[in-house]
Rosetta silent file (secondary structure, phi, psi, omega in degrees, C-alpha in Angstrom):
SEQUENCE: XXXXXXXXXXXXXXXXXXXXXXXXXXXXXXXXXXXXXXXXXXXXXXXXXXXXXXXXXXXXXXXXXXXXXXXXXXXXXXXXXXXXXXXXXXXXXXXXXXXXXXXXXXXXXXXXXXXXXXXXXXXXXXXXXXXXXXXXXXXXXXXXXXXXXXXXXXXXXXXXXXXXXXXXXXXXXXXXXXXXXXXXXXXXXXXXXXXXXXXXXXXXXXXXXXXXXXXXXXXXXXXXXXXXXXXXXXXXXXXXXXXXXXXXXXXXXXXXXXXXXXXXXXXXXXXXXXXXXXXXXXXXXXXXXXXXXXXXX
SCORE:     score description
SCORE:     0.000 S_00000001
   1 L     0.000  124.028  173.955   -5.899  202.503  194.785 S_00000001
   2 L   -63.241  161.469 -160.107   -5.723  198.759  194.153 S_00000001
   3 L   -63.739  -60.512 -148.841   -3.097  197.126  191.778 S_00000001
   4 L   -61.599  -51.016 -167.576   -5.842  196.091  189.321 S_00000001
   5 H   -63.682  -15.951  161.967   -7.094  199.980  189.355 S_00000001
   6 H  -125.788   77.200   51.508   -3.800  201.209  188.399 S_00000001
   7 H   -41.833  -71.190  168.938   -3.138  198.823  185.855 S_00000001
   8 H   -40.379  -31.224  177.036   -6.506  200.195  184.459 S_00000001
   9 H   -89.610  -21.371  165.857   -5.503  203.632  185.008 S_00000001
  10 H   -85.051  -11.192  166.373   -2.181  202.940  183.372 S_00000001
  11 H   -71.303  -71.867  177.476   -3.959  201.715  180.367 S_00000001
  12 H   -74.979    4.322 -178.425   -6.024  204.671  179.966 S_00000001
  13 H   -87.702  -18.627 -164.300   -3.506  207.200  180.556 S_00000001
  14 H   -92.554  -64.000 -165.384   -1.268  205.359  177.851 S_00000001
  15 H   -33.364  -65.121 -173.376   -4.566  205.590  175.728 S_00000001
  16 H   -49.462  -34.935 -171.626   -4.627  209.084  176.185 S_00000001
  17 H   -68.269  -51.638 -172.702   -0.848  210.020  175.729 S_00000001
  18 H   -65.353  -29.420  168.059   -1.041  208.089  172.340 S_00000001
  19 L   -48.909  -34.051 -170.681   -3.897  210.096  171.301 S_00000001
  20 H  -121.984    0.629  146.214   -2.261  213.150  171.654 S_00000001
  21 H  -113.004   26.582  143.595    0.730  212.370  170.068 S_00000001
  22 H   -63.889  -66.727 -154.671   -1.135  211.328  166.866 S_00000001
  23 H   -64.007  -35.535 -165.163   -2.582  215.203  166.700 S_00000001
  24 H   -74.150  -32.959  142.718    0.773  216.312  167.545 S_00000001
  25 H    -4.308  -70.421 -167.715    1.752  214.235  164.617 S_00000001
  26 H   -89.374   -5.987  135.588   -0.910  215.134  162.509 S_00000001
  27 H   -62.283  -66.507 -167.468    0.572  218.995  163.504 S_00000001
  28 H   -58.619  -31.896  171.953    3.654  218.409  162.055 S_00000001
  29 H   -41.394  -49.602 -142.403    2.201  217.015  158.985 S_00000001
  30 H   -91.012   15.341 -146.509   -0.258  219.620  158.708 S_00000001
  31 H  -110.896  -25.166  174.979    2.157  222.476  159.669 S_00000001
  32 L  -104.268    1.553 -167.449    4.074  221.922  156.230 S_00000001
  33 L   -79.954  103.448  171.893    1.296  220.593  153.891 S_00000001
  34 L    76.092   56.095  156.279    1.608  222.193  150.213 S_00000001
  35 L  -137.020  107.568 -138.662    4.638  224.026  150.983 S_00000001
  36 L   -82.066  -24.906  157.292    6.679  223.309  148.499 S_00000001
  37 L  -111.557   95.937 -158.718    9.634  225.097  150.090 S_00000001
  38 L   -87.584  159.968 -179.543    8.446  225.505  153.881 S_00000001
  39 L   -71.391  151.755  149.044    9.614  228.646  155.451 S_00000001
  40 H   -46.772  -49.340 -154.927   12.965  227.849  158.854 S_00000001
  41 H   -85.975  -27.822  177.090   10.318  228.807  160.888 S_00000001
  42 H   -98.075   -9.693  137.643    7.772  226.619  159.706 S_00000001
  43 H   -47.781  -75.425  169.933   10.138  223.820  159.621 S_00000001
  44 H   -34.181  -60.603 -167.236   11.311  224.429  163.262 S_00000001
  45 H   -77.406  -26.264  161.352    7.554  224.448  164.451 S_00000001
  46 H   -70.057   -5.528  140.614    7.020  221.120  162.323 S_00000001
  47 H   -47.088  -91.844 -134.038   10.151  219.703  164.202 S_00000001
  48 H   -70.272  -32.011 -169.753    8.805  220.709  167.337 S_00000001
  49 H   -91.891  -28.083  175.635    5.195  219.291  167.088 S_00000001
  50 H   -96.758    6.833  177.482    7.014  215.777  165.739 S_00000001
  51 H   -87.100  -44.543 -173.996    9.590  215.776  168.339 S_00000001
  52 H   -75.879   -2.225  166.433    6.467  215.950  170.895 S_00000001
  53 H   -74.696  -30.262 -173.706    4.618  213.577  169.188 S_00000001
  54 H   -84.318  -73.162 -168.108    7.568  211.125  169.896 S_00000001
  55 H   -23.843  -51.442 -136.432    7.988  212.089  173.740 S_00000001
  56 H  -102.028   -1.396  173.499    4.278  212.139  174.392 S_00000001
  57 H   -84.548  -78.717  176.792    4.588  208.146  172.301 S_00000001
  58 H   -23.530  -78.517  157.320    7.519  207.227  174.845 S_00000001
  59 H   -22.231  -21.568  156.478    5.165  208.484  177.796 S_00000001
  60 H   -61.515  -88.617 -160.122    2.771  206.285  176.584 S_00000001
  61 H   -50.152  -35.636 -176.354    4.827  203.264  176.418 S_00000001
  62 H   -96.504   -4.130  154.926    5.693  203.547  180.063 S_00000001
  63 H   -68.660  -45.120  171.568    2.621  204.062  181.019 S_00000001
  64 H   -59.546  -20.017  165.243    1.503  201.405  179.033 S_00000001
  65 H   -85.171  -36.028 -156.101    4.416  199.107  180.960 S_00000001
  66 H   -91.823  -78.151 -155.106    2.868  199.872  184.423 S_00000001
  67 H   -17.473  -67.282 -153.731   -0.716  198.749  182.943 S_00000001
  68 H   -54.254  -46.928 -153.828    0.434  195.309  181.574 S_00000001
  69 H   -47.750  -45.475 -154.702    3.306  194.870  184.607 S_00000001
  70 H   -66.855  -30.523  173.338    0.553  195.806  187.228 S_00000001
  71 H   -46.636  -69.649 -175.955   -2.485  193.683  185.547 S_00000001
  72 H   -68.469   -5.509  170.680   -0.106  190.569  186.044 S_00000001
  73 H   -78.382  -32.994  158.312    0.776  191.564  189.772 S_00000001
  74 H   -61.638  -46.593 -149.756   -2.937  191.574  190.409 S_00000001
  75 H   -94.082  -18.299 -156.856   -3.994  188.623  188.553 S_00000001
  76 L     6.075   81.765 -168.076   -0.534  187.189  189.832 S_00000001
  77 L  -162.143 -173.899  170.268    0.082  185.245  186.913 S_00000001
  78 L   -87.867  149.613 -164.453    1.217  186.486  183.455 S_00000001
  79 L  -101.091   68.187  174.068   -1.188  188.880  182.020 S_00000001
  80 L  -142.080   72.028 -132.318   -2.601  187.264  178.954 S_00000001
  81 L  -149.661    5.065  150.114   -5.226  185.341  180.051 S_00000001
  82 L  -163.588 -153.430 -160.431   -8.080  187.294  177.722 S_00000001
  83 H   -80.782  -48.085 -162.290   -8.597  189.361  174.489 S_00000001
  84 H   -69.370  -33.750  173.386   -7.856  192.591  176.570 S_00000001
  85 H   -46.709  -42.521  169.170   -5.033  191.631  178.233 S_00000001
  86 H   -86.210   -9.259  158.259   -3.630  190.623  174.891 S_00000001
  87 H   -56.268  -93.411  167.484   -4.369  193.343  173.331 S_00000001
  88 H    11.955  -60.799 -159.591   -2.968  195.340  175.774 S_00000001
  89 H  -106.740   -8.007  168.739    0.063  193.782  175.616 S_00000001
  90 H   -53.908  -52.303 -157.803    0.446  192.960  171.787 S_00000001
  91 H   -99.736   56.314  166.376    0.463  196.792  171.380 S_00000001
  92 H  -117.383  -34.538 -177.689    3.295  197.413  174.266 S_00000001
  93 H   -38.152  -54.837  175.066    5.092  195.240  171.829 S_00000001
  94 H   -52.207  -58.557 -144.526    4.494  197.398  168.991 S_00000001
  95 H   -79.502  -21.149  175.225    5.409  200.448  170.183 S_00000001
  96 H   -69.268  -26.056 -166.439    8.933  199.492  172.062 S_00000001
  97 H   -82.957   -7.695  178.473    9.706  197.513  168.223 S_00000001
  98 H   -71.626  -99.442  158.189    8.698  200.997  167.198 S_00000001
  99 H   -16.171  -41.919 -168.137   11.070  203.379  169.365 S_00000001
 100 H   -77.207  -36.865  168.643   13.548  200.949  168.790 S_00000001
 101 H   -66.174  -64.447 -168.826   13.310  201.757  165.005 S_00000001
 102 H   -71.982   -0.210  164.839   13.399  205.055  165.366 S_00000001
 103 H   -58.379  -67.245 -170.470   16.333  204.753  167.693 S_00000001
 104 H   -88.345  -54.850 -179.479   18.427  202.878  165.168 S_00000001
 105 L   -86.085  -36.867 -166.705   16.548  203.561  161.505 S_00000001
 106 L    96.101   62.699 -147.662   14.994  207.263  162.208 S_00000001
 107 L   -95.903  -29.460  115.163   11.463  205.886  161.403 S_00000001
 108 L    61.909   -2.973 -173.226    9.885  208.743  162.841 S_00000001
 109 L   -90.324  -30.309  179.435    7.873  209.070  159.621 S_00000001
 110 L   -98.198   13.522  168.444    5.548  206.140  160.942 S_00000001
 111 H   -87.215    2.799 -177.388    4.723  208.050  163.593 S_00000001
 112 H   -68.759  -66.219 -172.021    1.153  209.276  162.806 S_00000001
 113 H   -60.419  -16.697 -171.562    0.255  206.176  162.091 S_00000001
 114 H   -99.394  -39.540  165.597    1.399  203.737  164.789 S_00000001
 115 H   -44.041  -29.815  168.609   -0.081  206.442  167.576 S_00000001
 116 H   -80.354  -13.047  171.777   -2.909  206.174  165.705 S_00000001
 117 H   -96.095  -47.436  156.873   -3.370  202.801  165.877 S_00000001
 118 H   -14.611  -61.798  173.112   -1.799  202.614  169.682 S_00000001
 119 H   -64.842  -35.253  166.070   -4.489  204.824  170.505 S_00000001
 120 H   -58.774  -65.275 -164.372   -7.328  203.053  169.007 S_00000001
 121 H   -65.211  -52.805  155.188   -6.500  199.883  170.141 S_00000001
 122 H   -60.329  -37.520  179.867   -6.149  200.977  174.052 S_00000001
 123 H   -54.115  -79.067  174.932   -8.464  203.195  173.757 S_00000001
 124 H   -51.251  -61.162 -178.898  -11.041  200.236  172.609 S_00000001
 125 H   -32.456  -73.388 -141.856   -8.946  197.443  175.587 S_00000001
 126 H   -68.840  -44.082  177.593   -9.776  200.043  178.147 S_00000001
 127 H   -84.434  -33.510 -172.679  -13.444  200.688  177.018 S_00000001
 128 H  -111.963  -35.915 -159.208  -14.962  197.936  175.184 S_00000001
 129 H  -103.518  -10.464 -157.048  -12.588  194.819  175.542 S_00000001
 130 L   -77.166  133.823  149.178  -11.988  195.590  179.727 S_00000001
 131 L  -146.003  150.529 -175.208  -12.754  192.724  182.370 S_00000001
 132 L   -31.478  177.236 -174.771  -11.959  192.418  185.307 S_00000001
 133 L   -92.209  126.244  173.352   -8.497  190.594  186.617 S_00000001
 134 L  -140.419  157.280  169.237   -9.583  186.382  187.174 S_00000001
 135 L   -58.105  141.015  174.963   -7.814  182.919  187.457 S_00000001
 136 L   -60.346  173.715  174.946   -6.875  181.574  183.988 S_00000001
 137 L  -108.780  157.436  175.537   -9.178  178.800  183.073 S_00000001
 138 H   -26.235  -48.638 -170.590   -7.702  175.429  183.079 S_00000001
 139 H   -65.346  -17.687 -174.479   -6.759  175.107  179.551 S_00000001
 140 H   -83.330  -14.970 -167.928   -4.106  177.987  179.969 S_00000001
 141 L   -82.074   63.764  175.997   -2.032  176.234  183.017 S_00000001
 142 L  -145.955  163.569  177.213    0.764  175.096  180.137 S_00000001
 143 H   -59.198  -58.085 -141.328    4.259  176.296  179.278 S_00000001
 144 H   -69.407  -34.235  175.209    3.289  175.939  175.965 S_00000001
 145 H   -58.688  -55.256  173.229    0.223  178.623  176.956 S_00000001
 146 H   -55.611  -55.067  161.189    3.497  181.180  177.472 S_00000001
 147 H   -36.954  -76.902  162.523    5.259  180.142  174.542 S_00000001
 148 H   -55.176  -29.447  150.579    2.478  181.018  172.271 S_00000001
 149 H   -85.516   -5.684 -178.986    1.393  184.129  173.247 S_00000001
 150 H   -72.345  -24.156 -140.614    4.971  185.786  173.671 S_00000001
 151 H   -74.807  -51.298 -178.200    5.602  183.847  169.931 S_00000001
 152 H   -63.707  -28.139  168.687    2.127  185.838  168.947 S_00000001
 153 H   -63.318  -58.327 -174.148    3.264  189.304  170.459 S_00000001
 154 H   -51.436  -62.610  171.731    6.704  189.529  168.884 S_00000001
 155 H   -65.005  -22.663  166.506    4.823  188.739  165.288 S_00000001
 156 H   -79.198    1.937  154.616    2.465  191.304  166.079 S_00000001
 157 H   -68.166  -45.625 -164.456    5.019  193.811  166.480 S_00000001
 158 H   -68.861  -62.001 -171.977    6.626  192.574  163.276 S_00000001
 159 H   -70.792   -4.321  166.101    3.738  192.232  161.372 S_00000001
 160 H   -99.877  -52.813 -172.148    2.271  195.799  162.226 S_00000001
 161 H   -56.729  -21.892 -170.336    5.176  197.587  161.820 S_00000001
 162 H   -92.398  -14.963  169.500    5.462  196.136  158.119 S_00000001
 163 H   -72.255  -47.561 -172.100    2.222  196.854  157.664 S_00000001
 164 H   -82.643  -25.714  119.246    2.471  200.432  158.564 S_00000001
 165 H     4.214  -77.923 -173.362    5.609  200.580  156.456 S_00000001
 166 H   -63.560  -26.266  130.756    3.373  199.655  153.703 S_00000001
 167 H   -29.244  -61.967  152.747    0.857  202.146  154.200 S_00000001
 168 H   -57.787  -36.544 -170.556    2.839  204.820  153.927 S_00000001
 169 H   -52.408  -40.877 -156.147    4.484  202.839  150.821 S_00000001
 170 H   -85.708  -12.077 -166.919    1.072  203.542  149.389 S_00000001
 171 H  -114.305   16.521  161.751    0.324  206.838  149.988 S_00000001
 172 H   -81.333  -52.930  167.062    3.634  208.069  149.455 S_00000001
 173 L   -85.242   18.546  158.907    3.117  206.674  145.567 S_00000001
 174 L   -68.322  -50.841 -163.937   -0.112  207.749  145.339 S_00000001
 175 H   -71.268  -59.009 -171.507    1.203  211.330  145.774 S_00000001
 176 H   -87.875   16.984  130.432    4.012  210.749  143.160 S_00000001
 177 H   -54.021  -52.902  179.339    1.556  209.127  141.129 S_00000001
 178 H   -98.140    1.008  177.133   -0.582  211.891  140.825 S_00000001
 179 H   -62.575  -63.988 -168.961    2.592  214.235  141.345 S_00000001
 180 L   -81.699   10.802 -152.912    3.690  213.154  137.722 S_00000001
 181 L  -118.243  -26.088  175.748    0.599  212.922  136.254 S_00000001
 182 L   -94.263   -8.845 -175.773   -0.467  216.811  137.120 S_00000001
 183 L    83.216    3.701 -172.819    2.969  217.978  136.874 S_00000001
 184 L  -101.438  154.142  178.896    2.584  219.798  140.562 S_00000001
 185 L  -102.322  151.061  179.361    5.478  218.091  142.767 S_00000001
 186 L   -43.688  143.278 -162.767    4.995  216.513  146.094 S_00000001
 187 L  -125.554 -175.418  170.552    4.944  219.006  148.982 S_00000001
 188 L    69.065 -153.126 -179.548    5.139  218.755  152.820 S_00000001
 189 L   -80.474  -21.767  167.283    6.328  216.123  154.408 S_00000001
 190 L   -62.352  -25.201  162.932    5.586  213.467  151.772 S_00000001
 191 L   -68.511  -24.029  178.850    8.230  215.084  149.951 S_00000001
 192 L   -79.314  -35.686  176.958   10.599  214.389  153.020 S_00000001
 193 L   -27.691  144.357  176.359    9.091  210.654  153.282 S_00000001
 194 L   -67.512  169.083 -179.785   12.105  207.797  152.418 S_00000001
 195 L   -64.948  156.577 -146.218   12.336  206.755  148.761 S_00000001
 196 H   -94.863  -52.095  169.437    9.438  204.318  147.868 S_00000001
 197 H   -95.119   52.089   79.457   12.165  201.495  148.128 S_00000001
 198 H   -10.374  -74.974  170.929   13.207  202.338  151.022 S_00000001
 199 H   -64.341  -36.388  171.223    9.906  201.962  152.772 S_00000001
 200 H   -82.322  -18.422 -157.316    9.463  198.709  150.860 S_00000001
 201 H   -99.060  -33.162 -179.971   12.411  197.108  151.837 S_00000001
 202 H   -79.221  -35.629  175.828   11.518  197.818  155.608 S_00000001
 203 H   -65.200  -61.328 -177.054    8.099  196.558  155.298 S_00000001
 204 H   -75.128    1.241  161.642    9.364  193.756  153.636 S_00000001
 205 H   -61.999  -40.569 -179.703   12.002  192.731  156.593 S_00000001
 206 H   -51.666  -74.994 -175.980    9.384  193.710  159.334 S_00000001
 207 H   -39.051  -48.884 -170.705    7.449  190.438  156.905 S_00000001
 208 H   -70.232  -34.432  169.289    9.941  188.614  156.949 S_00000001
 209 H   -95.829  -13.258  178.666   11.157  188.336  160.530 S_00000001
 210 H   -76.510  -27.610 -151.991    7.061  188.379  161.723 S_00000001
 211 H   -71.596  -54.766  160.417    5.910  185.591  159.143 S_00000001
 212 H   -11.987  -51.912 -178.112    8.353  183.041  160.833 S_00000001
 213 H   -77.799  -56.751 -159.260    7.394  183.722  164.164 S_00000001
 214 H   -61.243  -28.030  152.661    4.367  183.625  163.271 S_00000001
 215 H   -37.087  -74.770  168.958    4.794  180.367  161.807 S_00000001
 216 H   -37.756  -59.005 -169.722    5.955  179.206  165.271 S_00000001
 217 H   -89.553   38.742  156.188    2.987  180.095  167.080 S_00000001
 218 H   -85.831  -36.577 -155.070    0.648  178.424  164.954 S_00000001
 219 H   -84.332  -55.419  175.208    3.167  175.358  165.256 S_00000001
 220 L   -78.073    3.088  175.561    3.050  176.310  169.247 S_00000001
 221 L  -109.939   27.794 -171.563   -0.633  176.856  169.440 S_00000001
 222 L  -129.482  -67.908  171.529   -1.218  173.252  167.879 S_00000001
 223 H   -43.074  -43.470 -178.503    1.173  171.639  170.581 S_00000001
 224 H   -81.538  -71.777  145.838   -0.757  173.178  173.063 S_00000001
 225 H     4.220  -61.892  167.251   -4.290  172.114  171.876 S_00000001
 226 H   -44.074  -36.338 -179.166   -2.712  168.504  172.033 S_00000001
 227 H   -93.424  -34.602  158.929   -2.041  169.037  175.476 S_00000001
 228 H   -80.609  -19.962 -175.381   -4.919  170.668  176.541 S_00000001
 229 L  -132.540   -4.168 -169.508   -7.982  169.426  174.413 S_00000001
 230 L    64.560   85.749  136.465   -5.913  166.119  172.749 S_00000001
 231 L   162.414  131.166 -161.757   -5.880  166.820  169.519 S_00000001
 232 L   -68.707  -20.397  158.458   -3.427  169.188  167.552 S_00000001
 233 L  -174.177  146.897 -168.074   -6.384  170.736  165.260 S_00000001
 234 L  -131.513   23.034  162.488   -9.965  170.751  165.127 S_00000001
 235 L    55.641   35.884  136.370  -10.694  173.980  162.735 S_00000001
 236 L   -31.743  155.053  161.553  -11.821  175.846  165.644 S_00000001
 237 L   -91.604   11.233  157.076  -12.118  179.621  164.456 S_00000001
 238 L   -74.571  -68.220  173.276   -9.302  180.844  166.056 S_00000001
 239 H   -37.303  -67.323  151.314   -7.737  177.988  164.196 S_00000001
 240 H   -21.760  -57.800 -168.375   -9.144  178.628  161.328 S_00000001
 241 H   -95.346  -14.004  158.647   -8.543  182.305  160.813 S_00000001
 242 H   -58.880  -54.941  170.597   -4.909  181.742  162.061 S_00000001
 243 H   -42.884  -78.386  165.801   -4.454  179.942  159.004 S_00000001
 244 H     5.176  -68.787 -142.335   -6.117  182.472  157.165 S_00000001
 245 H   -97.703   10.105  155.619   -3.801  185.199  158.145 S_00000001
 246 H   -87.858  -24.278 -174.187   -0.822  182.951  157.321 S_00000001
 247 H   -80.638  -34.262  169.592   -1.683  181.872  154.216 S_00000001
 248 H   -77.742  -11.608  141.413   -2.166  185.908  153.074 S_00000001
 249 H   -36.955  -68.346  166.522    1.211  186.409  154.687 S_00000001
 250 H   -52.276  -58.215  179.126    2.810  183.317  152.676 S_00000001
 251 H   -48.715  -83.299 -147.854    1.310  185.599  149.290 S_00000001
 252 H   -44.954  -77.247 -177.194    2.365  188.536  150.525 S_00000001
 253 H   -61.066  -16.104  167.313    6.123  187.230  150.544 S_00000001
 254 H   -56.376  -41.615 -162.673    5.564  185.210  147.525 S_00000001
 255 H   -93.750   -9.276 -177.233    4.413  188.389  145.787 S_00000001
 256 H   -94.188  -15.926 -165.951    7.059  190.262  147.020 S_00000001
 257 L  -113.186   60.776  170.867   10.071  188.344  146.291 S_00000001
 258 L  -137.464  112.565 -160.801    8.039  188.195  142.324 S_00000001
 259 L   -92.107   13.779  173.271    9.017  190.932  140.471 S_00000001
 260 L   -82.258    2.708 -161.562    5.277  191.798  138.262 S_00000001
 261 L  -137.306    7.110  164.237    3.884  191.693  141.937 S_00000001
 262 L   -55.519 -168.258 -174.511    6.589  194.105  144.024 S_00000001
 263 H    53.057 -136.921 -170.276    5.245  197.171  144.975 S_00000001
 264 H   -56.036  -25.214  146.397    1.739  198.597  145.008 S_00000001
 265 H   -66.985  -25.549  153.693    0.532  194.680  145.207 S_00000001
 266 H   -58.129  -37.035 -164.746    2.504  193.876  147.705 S_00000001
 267 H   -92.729  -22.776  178.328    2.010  196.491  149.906 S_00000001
 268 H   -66.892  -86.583 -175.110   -1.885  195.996  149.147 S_00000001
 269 H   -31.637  -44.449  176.588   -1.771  192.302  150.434 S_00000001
 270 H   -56.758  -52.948 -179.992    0.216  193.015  153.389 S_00000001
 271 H   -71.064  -10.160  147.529   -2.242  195.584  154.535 S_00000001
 272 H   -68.975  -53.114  134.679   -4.919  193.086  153.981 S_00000001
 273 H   -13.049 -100.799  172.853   -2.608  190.547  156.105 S_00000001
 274 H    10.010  -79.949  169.107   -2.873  193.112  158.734 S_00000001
 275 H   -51.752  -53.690  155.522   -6.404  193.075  158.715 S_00000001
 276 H   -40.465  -85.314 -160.013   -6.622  189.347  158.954 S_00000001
 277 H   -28.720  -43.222 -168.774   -4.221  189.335  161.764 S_00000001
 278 H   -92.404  -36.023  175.733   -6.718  191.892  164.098 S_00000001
 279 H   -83.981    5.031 -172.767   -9.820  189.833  163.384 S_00000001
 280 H   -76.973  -36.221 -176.592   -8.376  186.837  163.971 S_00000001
 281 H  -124.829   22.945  149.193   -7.886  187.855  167.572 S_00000001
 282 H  -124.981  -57.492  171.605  -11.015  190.837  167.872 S_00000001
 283 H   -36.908  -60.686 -161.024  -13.276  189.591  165.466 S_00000001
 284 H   -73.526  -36.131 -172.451  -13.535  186.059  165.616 S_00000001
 285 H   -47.672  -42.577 -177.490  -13.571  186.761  169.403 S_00000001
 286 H   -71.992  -27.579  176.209  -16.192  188.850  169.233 S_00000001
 287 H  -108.223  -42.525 -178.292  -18.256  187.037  166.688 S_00000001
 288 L   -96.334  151.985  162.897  -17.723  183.077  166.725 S_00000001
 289 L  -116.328  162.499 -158.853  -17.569  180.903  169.774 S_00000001
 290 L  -141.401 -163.816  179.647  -14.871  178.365  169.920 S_00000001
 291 L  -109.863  -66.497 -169.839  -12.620  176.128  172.257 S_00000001
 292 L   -78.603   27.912 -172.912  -10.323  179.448  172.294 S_00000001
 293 L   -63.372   43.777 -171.921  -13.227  181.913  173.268 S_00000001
 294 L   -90.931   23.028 -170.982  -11.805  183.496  175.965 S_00000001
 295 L   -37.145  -38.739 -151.511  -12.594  187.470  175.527 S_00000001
 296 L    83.534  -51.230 -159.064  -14.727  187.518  178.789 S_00000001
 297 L   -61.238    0.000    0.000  -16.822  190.690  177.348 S_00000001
């Protein structure tokens, strides 16, 4: 088996892992759902299905390390050099700033959701977004090329996790929104879920240390465009829609450190942020051509 073929095989294996510790997730969830007082025993088997949901995440992630390492040992260069590769390697980001949480915070709460997006997103790299391993093209031979995509990984760790933070934000006060309103009390595990500011205050740090960075690589994707095309912006649509997803970013902490616009608007905007943020680098790839077109597919 060739480098590049286990780098591909470490991709989909990571795909796979993450996949199945979403259901084992969405077992613990469902193992405790409208029990308002769960049984020891049905506590122990949700413990059990959300401890293996984390292992079979971990298993992932190093699988998901041999992809990316082995992709750039093939290509023998750094391995960001098209959409899938950055994909790829955006979401190795995620999931170690993930693990890392749950090392230190106990986050362990976010894990249905960030397996579920882990899985999607390799899952789509390995099937839809995959091309082969090639020489960068000329415009990529710059420091400044390095700079900019680690500067874009790290905020896309930041900026997902605060997102997913904020997800949960909503549909944890959804529940005790409609908790108080029928008079039945929250059951399952949304009753175990942290306190609604709790969950905001980590989504808004996660914003707060991604928007910066992110800030940087716009600031380091401009410098490089000078050096590679001569001129620091042209409103390319990569350009463009960076701006985009900074300027809903900039709201988002505007509305958050406002105090008619904490909460359920905040956490709305962010997850709309989000959404910018993935179409800026699937979408536009997929739909506009540019100066930064480089998907391959």
């Amino acid at each position: 088996m060739s480098v590049e073929n286990l780098s591909a095989v470490g991709i989909v294996t990571a795909a796979v892992l993450y996949m199945l510790a979403f259901l084992a997730h969405a077992a613990e969830w469902a193992s405790v759902r409208g029990a308002e007082h769960p049984s020891r025993k049905v506590l122990l088997r949700s413990e059990t299905c959300g401890r293996m949901g984390l292992n079979l995440t971990v298993l992932g992630a190093v699988c998901a390390a041999i992809g990316v390492v082995c992709r750039g040992i093939a290509g023998r260069r750094l391995p960001w050099g098209n959409m899938y590769e950055f994909v790829t390697s955006a979401l190795f980001f995620v999931v170690i700033v993930y693990l890392v949480l749950v090392a230190v915070r106990r986050v362990r709460w976010m894990g249905i959701a960030v397996a579920l997006l882990l899985a999607l997103g390799n899952g789509l790299a390995a099937t839809v977004f995959y091309v082969a391993v090639a020489p960068l093209v000329p415009a990529l031979h710059s420091v400044w090329f390095v700079i900019h995509i680690v500067a874009a990984c790290i905020a896309a760790a930041a900026l997902n996790v605060g997102a997913i933070a904020s997800i949960m934000y909503l549909i944890s006060m959804n529940a005790q929104v409609r908790a108080e309103r029928t008079g039945v009390p929250v059951k399952g595990l949304l009753a175990r879920l942290p306190s609604l500011e709790s969950m905001d205050t980590l989504a808004y740090r996660a914003h707060g240390i991604g928007f910066p960075i992110w800030t940087f690589t716009i600031a380091a994707g401009s410098v490089w465009a000078d050096y590679a095309w001569g001129r620091f912006w042209g409103w390319d649509p990569k350009e463009t829609w960076s701006l985009v997803t900074w300027v809903v970013y900039a709201a988002y902490l505007h509305a958050r450190s406002t105090a008619g616009w904490r909460g359920r608007p905040a956490a709305v905007i962010a997850v709309i942020g989000v959404a910018c943020f993935w179409f800026n680098f699937v979408g536009v790839n997929l739909i506009f051509s540019g100066l930064h077109s480089y998907a391959g597919i």
